[in-house]
C-alpha positions as CSV (number, residue, x, y, z in Angstrom):
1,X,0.0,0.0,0.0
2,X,2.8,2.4,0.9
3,X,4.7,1.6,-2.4
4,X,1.3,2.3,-4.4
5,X,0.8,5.7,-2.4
6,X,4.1,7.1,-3.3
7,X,3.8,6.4,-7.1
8,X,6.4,2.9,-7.0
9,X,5.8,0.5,-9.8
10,X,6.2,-3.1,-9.1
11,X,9.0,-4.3,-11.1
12,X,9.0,-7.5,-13.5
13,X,11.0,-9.3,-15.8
14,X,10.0,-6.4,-19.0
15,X,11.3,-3.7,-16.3
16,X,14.2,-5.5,-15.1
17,X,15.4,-5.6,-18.9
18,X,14.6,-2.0,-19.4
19,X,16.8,-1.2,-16.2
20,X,19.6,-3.6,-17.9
21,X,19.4,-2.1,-21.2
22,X,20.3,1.6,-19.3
23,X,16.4,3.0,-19.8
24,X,15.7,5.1,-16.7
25,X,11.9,4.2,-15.7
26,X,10.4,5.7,-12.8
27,X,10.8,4.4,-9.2
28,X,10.4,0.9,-9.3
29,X,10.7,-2.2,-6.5
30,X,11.3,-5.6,-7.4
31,X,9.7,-7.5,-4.8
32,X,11.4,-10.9,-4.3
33,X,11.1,-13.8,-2.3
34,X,12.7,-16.9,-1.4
35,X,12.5,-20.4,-1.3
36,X,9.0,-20.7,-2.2
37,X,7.7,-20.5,1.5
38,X,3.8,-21.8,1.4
39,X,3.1,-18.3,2.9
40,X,4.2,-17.2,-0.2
41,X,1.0,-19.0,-2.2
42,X,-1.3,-18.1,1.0
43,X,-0.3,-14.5,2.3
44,X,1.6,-12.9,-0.8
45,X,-0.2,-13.8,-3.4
46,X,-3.6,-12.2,-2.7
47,X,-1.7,-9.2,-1.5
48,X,0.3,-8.8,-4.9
49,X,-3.5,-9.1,-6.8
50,X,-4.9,-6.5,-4.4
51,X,-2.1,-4.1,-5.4
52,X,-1.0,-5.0,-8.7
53,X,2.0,-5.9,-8.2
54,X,4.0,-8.3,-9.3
55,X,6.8,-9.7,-7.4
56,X,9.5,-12.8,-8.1
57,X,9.5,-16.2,-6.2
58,X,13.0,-18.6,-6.3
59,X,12.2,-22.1,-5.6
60,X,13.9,-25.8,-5.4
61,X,11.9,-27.5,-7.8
62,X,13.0,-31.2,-5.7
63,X,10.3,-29.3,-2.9
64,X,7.5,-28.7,-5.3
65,X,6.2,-32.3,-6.1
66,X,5.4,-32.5,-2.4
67,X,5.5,-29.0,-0.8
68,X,7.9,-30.7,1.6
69,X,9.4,-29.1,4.7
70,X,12.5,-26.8,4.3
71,X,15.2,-29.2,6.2
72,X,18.5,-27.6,5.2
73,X,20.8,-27.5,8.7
74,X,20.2,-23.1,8.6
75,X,17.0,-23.8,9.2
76,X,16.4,-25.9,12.3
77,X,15.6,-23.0,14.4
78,X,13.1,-22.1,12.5
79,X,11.6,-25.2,11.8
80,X,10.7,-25.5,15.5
81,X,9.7,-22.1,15.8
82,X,7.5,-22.0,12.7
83,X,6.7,-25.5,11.7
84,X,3.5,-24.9,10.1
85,X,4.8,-22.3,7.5
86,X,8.2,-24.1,7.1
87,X,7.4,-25.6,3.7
88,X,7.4,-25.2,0.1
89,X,4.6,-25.0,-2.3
90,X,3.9,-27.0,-5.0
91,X,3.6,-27.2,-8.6
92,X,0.0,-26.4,-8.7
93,X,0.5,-23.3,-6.4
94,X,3.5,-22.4,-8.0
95,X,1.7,-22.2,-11.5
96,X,-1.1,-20.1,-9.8
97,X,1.3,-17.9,-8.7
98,X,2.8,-17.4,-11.9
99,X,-1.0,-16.9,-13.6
100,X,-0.7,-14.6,-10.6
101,X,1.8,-12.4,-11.4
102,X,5.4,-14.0,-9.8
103,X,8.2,-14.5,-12.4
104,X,9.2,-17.8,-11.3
105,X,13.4,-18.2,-10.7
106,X,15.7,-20.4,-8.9
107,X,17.1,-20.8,-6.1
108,X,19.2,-24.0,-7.0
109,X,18.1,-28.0,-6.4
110,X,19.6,-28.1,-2.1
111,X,20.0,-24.7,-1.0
112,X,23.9,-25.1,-1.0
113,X,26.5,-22.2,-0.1
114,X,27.7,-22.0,-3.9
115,X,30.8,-20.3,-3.1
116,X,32.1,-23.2,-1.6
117,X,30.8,-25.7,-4.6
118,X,33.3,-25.9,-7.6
119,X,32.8,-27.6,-10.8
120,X,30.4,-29.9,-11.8
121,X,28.0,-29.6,-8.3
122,X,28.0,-26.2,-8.9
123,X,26.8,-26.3,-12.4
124,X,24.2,-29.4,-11.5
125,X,22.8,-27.0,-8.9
126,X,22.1,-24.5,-11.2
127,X,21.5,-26.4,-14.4
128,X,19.2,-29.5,-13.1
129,X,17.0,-26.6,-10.8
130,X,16.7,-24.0,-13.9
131,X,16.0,-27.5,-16.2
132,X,13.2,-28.4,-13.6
133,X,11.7,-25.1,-14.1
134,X,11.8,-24.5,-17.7
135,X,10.3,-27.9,-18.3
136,X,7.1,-27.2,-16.1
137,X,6.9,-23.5,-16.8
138,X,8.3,-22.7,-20.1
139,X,10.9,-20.4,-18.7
140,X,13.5,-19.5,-16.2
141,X,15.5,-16.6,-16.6
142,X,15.9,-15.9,-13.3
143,X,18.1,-17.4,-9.8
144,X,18.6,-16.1,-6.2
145,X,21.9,-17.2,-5.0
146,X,21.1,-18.9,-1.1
147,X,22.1,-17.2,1.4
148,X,22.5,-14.4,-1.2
149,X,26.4,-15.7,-1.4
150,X,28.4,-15.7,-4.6
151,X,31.2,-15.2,-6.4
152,X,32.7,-14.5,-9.7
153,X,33.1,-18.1,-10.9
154,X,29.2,-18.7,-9.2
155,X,28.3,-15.7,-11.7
156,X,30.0,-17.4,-14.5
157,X,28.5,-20.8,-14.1
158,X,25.1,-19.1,-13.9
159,X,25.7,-17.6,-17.2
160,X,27.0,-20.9,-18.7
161,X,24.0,-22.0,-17.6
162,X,21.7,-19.5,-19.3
163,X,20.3,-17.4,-16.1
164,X,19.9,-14.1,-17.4
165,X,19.8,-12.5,-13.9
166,X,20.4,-12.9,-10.5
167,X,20.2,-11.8,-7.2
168,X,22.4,-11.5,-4.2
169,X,22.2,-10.0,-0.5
170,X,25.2,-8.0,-0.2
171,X,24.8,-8.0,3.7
172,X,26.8,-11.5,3.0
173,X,29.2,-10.5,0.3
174,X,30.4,-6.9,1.1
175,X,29.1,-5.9,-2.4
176,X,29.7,-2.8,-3.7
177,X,28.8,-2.9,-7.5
178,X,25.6,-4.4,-9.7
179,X,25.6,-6.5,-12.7
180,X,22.8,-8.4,-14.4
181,X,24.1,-11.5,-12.5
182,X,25.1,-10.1,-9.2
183,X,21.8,-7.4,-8.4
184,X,21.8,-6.9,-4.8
185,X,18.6,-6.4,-2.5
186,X,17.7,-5.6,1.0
187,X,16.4,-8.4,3.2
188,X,13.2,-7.7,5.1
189,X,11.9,-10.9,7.1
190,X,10.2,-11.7,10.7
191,X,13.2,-10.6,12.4
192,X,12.2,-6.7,11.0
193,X,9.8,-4.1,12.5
194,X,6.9,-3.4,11.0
């Protein structure tokens, strides 16, 4: 509501181009999330159509044939904590999302710390998961690095791979410059004020 009272577009894939082609549009935020949380299907989405905005969701396509709980070892905390919302979507919500207005992206097959993958696992990660997506969708142009950590070679491997953007969190990576396959965004989650 605040974005849409002070004039902010909600940024897409056709915006994101025009920003990497050098077109200056008006203000514009580029809502992202994730992992594919089942809030995402539940909460976000009927938010997004109440607004008009559209917003982009990264997921682990292995998750979506089940909606199964996010078990990677970051986040047993918060599986105790929030149990109930601690799992993916699935295909069928994921494609009503998209009819929805999310531009559906990656976020790799296991959630790894990609800085620390070389090689082959690093290009399965993000080949297999964009694959997944692409067959199902028709698309994937998209990835957010987990844990917003990468590197040059990570970058590299995400172009071989055909991404055509990605996103970091430069909290993680000291970042101090953008490309199309290193944009950097500000993290807002439960641990934030309202």
């Amino acid at each position: 509501a605040l974005l849409r009272r002070r004039g902010v577009r909600g940024g897409d894939l056709a915006a994101l181009e025009e920003l990497s082609a050098g077109h200056a549009a008006r203000p514009t935020a580029y809502l992202t999330f994730d992992d594919g949380f089942r809030d995402n299907h539940e909460t976000v989405l009927p938010l997004l159509r109440a607004y008009g905005f559209p917003a982009f969701v990264f997921v682990l396509p292995p998750l979506l044939d089940d909606g199964d709980r996010f078990e990677w070892p970051e986040m047993r905390d918060d599986l105790s904590r929030f149990g109930a919302t601690m799992r993916s979507v699935d295909w069928p919500m994921l494609e009503e999302m998209r009819e929805g207005g999310f531009e559906v992206g990656s976020h790799t097959l296991t959630h790894p710390h990609l800085p620390t993958l070389g090689g082959e696992r690093l290009r399965e990660e993000l080949w297999q998961s964009r694959a997944a997506i692409k067959d199902r969708l028709g698309s994937c142009d998209t990835l957010a690095y987990p844990f917003g950590e990468w590197s040059a070679e990570v970058a590299a491997a995400a172009a071989e791979c055909g991404y055509r953007y990605a996103f970091t969190l430069p909290t993680t990576s000291g970042q101090r410059q953008a490309t199309p396959l290193s944009i950097p965004r500000v993290n807002v989650d439960y641990r934030d004020d309202e």
